[in-house]
C-alpha positions as CSV (number, residue, x, y, z in Angstrom):
1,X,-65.8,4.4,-2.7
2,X,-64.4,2.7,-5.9
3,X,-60.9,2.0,-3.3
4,X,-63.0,0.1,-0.9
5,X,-65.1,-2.1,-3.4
6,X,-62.0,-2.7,-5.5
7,X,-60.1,-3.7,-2.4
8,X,-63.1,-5.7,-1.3
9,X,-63.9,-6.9,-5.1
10,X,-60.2,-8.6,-4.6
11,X,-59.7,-9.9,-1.1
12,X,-62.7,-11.1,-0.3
13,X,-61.8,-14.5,-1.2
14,X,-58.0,-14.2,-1.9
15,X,-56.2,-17.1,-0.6
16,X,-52.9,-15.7,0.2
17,X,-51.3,-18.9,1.0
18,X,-51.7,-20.7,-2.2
19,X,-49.2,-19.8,-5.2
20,X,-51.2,-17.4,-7.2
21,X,-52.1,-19.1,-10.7
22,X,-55.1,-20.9,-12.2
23,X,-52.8,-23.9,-13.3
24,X,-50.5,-25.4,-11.3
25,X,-48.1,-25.9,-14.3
26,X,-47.9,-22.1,-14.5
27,X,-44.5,-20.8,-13.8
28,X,-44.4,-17.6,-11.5
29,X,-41.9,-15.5,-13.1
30,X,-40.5,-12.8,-10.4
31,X,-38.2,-10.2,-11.9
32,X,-36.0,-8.7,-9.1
33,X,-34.0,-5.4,-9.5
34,X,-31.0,-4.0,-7.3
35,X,-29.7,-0.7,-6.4
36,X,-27.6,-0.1,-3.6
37,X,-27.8,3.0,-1.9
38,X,-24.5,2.9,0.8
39,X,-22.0,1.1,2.1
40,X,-22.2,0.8,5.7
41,X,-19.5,-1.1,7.2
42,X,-16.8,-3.2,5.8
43,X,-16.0,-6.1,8.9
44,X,-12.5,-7.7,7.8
45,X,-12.2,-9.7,11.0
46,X,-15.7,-11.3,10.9
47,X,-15.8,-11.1,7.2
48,X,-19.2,-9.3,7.3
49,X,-20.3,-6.9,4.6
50,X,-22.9,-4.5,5.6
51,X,-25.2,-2.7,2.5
52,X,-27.7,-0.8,2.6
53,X,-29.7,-1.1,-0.9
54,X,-33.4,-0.5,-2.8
55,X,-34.7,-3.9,-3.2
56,X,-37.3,-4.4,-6.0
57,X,-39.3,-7.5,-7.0
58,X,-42.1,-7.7,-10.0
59,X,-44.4,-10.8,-10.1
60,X,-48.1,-11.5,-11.6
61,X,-50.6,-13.0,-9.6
62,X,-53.8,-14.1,-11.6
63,X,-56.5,-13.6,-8.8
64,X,-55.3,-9.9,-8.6
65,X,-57.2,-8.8,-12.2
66,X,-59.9,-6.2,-12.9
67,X,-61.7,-4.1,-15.5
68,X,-61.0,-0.5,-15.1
69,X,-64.4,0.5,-16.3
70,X,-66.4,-1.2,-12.9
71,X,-64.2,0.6,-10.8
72,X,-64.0,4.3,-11.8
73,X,-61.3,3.5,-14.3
74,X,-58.9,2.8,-11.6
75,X,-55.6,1.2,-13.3
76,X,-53.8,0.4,-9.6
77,X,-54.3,0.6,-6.0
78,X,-52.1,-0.3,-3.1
79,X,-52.6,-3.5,-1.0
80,X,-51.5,-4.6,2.7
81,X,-48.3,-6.9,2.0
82,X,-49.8,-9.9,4.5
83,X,-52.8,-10.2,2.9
84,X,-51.6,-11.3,-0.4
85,X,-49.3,-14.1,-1.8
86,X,-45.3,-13.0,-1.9
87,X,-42.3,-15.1,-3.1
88,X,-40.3,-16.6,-0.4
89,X,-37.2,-15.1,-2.0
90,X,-34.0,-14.7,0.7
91,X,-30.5,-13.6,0.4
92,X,-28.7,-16.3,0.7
93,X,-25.3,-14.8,2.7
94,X,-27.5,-13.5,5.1
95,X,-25.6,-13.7,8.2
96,X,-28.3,-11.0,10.9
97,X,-31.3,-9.4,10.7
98,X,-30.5,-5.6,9.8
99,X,-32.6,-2.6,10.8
100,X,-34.8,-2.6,7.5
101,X,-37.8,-0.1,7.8
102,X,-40.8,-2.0,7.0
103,X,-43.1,-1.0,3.7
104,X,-46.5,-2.5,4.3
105,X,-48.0,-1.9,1.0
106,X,-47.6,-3.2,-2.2
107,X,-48.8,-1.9,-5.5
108,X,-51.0,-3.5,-8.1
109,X,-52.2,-3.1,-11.8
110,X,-55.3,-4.4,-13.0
111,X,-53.5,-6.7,-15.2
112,X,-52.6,-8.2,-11.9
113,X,-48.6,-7.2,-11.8
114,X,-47.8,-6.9,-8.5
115,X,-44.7,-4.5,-7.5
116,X,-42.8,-5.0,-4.2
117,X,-40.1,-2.0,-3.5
118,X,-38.5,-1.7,-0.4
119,X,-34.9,-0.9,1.0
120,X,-33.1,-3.5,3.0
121,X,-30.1,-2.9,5.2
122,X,-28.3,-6.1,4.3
123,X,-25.8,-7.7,6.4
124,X,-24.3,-10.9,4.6
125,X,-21.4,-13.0,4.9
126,X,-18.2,-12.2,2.0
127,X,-14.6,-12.9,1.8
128,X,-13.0,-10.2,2.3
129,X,-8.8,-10.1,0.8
130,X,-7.2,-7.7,2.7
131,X,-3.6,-8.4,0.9
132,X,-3.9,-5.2,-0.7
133,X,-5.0,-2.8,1.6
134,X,-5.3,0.3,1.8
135,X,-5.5,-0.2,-2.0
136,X,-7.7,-3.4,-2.2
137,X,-11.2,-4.1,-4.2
138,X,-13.9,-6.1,-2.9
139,X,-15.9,-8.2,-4.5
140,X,-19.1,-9.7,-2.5
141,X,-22.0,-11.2,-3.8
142,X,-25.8,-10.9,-3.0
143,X,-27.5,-14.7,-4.0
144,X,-32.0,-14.1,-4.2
145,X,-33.4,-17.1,-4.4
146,X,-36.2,-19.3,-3.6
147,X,-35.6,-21.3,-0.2
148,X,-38.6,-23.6,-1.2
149,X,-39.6,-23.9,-4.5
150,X,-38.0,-24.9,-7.2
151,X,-37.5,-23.3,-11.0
152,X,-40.7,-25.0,-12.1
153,X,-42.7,-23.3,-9.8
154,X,-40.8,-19.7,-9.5
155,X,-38.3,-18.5,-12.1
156,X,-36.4,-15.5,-11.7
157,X,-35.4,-12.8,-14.1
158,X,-33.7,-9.6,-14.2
159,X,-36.3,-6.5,-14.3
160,X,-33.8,-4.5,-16.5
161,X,-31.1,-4.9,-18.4
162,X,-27.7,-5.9,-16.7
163,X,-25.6,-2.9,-18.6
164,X,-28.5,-0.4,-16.9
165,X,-27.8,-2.4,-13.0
166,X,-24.1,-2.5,-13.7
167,X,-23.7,1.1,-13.8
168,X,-26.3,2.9,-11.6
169,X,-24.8,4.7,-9.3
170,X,-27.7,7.1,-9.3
171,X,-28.7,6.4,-5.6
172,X,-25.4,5.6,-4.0
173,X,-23.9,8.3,-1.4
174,X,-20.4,8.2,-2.4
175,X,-19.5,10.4,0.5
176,X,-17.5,7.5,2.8
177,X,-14.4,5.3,2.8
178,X,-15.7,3.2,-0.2
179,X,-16.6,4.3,-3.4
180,X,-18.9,1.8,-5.7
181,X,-17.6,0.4,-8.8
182,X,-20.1,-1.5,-10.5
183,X,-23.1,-4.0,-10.1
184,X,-22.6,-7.2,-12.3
185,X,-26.0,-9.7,-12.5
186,X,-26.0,-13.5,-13.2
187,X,-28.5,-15.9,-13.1
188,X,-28.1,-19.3,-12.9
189,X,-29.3,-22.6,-11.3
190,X,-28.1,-24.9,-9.1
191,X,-29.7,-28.5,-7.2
192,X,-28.4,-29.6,-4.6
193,X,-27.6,-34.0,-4.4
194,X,-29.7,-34.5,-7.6
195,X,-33.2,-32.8,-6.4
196,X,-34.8,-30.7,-8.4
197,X,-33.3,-27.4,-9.8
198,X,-33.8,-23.7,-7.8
199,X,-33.4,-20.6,-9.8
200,X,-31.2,-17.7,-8.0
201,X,-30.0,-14.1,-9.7
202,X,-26.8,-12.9,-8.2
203,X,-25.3,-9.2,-7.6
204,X,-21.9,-9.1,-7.5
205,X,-21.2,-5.5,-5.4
206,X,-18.0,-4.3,-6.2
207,X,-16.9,-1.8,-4.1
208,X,-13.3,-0.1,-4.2
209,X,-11.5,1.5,-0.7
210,X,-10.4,5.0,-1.0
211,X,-6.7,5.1,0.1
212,X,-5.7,8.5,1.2
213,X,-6.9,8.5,4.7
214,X,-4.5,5.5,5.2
215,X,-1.8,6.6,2.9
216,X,-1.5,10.1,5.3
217,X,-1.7,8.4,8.7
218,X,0.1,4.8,7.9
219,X,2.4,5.3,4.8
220,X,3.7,9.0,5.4
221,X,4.9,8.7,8.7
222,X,6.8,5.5,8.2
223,X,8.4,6.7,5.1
224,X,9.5,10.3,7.2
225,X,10.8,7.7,9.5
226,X,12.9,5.4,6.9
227,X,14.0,8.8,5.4
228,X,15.0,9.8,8.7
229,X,17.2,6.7,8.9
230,X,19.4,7.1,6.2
231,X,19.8,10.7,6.8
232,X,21.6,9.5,10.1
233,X,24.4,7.8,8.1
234,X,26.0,10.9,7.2
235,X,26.9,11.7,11.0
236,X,30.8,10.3,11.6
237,X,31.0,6.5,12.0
238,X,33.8,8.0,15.2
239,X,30.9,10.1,16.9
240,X,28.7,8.3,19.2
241,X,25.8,10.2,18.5
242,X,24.7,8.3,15.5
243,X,24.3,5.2,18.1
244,X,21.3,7.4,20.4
245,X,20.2,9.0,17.4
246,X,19.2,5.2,15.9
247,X,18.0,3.9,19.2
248,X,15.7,6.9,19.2
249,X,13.8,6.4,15.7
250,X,13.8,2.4,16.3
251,X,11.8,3.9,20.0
252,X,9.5,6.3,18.0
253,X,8.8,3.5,15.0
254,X,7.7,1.1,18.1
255,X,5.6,3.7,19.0
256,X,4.3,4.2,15.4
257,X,3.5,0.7,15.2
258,X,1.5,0.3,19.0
259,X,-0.4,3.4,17.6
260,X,-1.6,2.1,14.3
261,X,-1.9,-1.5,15.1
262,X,-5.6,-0.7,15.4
263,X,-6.3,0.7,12.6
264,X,-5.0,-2.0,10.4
265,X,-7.5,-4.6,9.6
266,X,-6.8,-8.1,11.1
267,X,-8.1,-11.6,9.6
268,X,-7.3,-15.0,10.9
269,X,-6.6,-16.1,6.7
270,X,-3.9,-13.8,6.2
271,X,-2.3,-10.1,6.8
272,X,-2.4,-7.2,4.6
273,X,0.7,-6.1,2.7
274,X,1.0,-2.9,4.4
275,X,1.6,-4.9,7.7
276,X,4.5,-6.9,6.3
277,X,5.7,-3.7,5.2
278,X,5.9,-1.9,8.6
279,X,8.2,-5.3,9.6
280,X,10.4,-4.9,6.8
281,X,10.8,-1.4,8.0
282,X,11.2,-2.2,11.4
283,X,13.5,-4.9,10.8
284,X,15.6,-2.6,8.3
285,X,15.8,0.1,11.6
286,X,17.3,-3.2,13.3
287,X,19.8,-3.9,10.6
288,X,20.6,0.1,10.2
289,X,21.5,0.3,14.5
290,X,23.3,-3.0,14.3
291,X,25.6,-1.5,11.2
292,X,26.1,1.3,13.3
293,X,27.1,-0.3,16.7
294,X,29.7,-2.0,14.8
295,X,31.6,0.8,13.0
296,X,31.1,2.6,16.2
297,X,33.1,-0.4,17.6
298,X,35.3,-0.6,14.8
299,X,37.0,2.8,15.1
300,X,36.6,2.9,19.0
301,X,39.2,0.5,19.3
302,X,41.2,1.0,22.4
303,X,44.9,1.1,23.0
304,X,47.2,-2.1,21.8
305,X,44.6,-3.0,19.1
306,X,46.3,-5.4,16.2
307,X,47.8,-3.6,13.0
308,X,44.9,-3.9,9.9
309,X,45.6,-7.1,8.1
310,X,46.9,-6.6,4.8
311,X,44.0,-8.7,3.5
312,X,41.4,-5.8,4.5
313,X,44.3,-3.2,3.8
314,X,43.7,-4.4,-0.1
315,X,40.4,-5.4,0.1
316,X,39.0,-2.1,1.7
317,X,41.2,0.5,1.2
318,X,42.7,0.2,-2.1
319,X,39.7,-2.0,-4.3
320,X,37.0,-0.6,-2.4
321,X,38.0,3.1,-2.1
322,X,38.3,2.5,-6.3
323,X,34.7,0.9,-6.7
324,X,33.2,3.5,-4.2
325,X,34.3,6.5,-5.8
326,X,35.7,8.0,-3.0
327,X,37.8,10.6,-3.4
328,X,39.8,11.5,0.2
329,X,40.8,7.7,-0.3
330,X,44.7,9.4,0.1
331,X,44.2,11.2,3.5
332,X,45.0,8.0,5.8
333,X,48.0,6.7,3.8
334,X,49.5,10.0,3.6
335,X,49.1,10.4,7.2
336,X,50.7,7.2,7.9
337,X,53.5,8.5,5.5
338,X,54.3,11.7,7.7
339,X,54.4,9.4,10.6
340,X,57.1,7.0,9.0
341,X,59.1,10.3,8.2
342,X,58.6,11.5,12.0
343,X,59.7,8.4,13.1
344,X,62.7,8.6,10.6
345,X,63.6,11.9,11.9
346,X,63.5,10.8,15.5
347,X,65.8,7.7,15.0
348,X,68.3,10.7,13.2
349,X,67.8,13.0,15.7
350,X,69.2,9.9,18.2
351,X,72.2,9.1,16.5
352,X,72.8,12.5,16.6
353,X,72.7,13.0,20.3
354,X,74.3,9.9,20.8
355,X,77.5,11.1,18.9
356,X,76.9,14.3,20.7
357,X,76.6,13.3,24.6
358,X,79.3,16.2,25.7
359,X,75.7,18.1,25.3
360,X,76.7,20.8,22.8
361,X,74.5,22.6,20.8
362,X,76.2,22.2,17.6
363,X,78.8,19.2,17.2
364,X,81.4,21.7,14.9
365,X,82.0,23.3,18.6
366,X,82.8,20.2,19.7
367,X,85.1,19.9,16.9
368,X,87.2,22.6,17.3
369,X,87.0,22.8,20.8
370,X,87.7,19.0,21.6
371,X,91.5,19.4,21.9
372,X,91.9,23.0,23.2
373,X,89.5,22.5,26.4
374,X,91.8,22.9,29.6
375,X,92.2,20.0,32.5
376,X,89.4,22.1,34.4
377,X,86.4,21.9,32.0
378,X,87.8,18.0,31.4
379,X,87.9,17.3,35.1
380,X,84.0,18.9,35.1
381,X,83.0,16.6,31.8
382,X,84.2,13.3,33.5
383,X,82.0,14.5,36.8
384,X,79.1,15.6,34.6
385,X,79.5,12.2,32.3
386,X,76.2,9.9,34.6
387,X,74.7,12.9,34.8
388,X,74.0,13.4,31.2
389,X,73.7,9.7,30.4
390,X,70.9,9.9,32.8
391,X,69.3,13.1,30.9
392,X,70.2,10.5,27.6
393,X,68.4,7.8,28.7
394,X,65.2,9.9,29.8
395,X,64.7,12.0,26.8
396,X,65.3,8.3,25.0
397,X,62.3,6.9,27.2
398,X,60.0,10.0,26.3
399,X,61.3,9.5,22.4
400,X,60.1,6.1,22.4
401,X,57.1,6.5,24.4
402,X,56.3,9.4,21.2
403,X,57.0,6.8,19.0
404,X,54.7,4.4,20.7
405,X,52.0,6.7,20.8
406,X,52.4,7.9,17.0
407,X,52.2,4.0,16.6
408,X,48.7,3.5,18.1
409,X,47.8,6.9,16.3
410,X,49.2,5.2,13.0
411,X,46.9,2.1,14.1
412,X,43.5,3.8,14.9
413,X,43.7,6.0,12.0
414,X,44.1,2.7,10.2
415,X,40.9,1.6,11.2
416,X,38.8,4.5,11.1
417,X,39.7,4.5,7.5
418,X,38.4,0.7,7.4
419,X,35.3,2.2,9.2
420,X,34.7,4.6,7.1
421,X,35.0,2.9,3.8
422,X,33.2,-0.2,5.4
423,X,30.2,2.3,6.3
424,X,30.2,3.9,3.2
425,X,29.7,0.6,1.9
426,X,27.2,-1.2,4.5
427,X,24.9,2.2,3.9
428,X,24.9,2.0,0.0
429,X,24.1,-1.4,0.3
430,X,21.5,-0.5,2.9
431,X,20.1,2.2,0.7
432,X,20.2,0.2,-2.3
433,X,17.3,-2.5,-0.3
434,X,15.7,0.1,1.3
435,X,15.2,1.3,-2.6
436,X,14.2,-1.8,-4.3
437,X,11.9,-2.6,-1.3
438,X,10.0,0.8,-1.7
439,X,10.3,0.5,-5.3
440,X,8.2,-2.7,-5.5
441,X,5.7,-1.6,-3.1
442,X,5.2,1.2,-5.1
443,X,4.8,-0.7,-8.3
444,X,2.6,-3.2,-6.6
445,X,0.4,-0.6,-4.7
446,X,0.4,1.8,-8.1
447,X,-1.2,-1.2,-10.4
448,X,-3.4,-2.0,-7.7
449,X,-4.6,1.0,-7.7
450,X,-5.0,1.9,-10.8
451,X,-6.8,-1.6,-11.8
């Protein structure tokens, strides 16, 4: 019974639509209070931040006052939100109407302190930076104000101290891809083209991405990849398999890329690091195949290929070779060495049997049996003479048709030694990039995270 005549006691002639004081130079101070609960949804593209947070306001409304003592020494009771005054506070980056439950009551003391709590799934408008991701922090903003009256009418406050908001964390489920890192609280006020003041309090919700989802399925693989790559280098520059086995990881990074596009966010202001990264990468597999296509081409060269110019002779495989460090520097020249000594021996070898045409095996024979032959074994050498200038002149063709091929051997181990040194360089060069590159993403990605 004391419920009923209190609640009759003050709504019987409650005007709910006039601001509750008894002068109208009374300021209505609210004191709002924020705690959020989760994060729902982080929406890069459309730059939409969706919360889910405990919403608290705390206001006094003269016509809402008792004494105890007349009513059973009640000290608060509950009343039906639409039939008393509220503030017309809103959020001002509200951007839809979330799925809030609705709390029809509201509780009040009979000093006439009113207390609003509900939770509010909040779905506002925040710009979102992406540049950093999956190691980025967000900062978004929740503005309460008054839509229509001004500070002189309704002030607002904070209802506890901003050390206490910034770090509760008491309520939050930490249990999904971001992690909360603090709650800072401003107040301030603003007019807009010289009218009359309005008083907002802003939350700042900073909220913090947790990487290692993204760091398994985007950073690991393309690193495995890039890995991969340089590993290939140490096939030989002469066997054509280092040529497929490029073309394959450039097919399988493609693929990489298709697979993950989705998962990386996309904004119309800008692209995230990590995507400029997998074009590096990508462009890096590009550069890696085209370096190998052309040592492949280099030592493939086919027959009646040019001698190596001297120029690259000393600039490749005498300065380079030295800077390099590389130590079977010797092998080529002293191949081409045994060749000039073959070739020595052959031109011998020809004088030899050029003095010797009467075809004997040892020209001291022919020596001592040059003047005691008789007329028959003369009469059979003069017959036999086109004969063996014939024999002569083939075993000459085949001699200088060895030469000619110990010539192009002499030449195309000329420049697979040019390949080879040239790859040894183009991949240390390659390696040093690919090095610096992941070195600064690191750095970069390290400080963000640990900011």
């Amino acid at each position: 019974p004391a419920l009923h005549r209190l609640s009759h006691y003050l709504l019987a002639h409650y005007q709910k639509g006039t601001r509750p004081v008894r002068d109208w130079r009374t300021t209505t101070n609210v004191a709002i209070d924020l705690m959020v609960y989760a994060i729902l949804s982080v929406d890069e593209k459309n730059q939409v931040l969706t919360t889910y947070v405990w919403y608290r306001q705390h206001w006094t409304d003269e016509f809402l006052r008792w004494d105890p003592e007349r009513f059973d020494n009640l000290t608060q009771i509950s009343l039906p939100v639409e039939s008393i005054w509220v503030p017309d506070i809103l959020i001002n980056e509200f951007v839809d109407v979330g799925k809030s439950p609705h709390v029809p009551y509201v509780y009040v003391s009979h000093h006439g302190e009113v207390q609003n709590l509900k939770p509010i799934q909040v779905m506002t408008a925040c710009s979102l930076d992406i540049y950093n991701f999956p190691f980025d922090v967000q900062n978004c903003s929740l503005t309460f104000t008054s839509w229509l009256h001004h500070i002189r009418d309704i002030n607002l406050s904070l209802w506890r101290q901003p050390e206490l908001v910034k770090f509760d964390r008491s309520v939050f489920m930490n249990q999904g891809e971001w992690e909360l890192l603090y709650v800072l609280s401003r107040f301030q006020e603003f007019s807009v083209k010289s009218s009359d003041s309005y008083a907002e309090m802003k939350f700042y919700v900073v909220i913090r991405r947790r990487p290692l989802f993204y760091t398994v399925s985007l950073l690991l693989p393309s690193i495995f990849l890039m890995l991969m790559d340089i590993v290939g280098f140490y096939l030989p520059p002469n066997s054509g398999e280092r040529v497929s086995f490029k073309i394959t990881l450039l097919l399988g990074y493609s693929v990489f890329l298709i697979i993950v596009s989705d998962t990386l966010p996309a904004t119309a202001v800008g692209t995230p690091l990590i995507g400029i990264y997998f074009v590096v990468c990508m462009a890096l597999l590009v550069i890696s195949l085209t370096e190998t296509i052309l040592i492949v081409r280099l030592v493939h060269e086919q027959d009646l290929q040019p001698h190596v110019p001297e120029w690259v002779k000393r600039l490749l495989l005498e300065r380079a070779t030295v800077l390099l460090c590389i130590r079977d520097r010797k092998k080529f020249s002293q191949s081409r060495t045994q060749s000039s000594e073959i070739s020595g021996q052959a031109e011998s070898n020809d004088s030899t049997a050029k003095l010797n045409h009467y075809g004997c095996e040892d020209p001291r024979e022919c020596e001592t049996a040059g003047g005691t032959r008789p007329a028959p074994a003369s009469a059979g050498q003069a017959e036999g003479s086109p004969r063996m200038q014939g024999v002569l002149r083939e075993i000459t063709a085949i001699r200088q048709f060895l030469e000619k091929r110990e010539e192009f051997r002499d030449v195309a181990r000329e420049w697979l030694q040019v390949g080879y040194v040239l790859d040894v360089l183009l991949f240390r060069a390659y390696l040093a990039a690919v090095l610096a590159y992941s070195i600064t993403l690191g750095t970069l990605w390290s400080v963000w995270r640990d900011a």
